[in-house]
C-alpha positions in Angstrom: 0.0 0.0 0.0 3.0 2.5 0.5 4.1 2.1 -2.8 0.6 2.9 -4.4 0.2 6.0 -1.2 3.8 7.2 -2.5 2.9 7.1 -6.4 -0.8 9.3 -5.5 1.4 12.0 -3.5 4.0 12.9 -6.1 1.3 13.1 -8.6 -1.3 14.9 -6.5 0.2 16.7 -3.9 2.9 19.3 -5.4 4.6 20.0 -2.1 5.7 16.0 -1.5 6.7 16.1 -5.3 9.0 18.8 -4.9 10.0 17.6 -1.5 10.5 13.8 -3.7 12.8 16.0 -6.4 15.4 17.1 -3.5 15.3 14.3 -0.8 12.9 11.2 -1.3 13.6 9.5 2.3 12.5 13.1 3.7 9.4 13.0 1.9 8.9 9.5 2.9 9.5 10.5 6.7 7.9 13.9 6.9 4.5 12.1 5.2 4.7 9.0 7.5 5.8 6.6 4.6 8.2 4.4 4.5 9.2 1.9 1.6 11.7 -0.9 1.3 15.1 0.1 -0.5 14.2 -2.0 -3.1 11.0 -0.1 -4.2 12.5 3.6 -3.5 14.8 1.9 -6.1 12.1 1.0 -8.4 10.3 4.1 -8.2 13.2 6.2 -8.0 14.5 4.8 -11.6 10.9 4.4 -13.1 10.5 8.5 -12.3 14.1 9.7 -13.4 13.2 7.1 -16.6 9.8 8.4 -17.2 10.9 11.7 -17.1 13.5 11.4 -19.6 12.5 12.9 -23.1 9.3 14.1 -21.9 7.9 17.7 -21.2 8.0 16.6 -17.4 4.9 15.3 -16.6 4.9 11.6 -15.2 2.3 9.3 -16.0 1.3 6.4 -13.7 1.6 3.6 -16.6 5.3 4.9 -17.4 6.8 3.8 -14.0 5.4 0.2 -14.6 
């Protein structure tokens, strides 16, 4: 369920995006989240991936 909770905030909430940009593991903490290493991996790479070439935005079936 974290994972899923962590996807809605960076694409509804623009402070915990911004806050995702600088420092993921703060936004985890300061919004009571918390992940295994391996899916801050995942969803670290499938953002910075999804990102690349586009005009920014980040859609939810790119990170799959």
């Amino acid at each position: 369920m974290s994972l899923a909770q962590v996807v809605y905030n960076i694409t509804t909430d623009n402070e915990f995006a911004d806050q995702w940009q600088l420092d993921p593991e703060t936004a985890l903490a300061e919004s009571g989240l918390h992940l295994s290493r391996e899916e801050l991996a995942f969803l670290s790479t499938g953002i910075k991936n999804g990102r690349n070439g586009s005009n920014g935005n980040l859609r939810l079936s790119e990170l799959a």
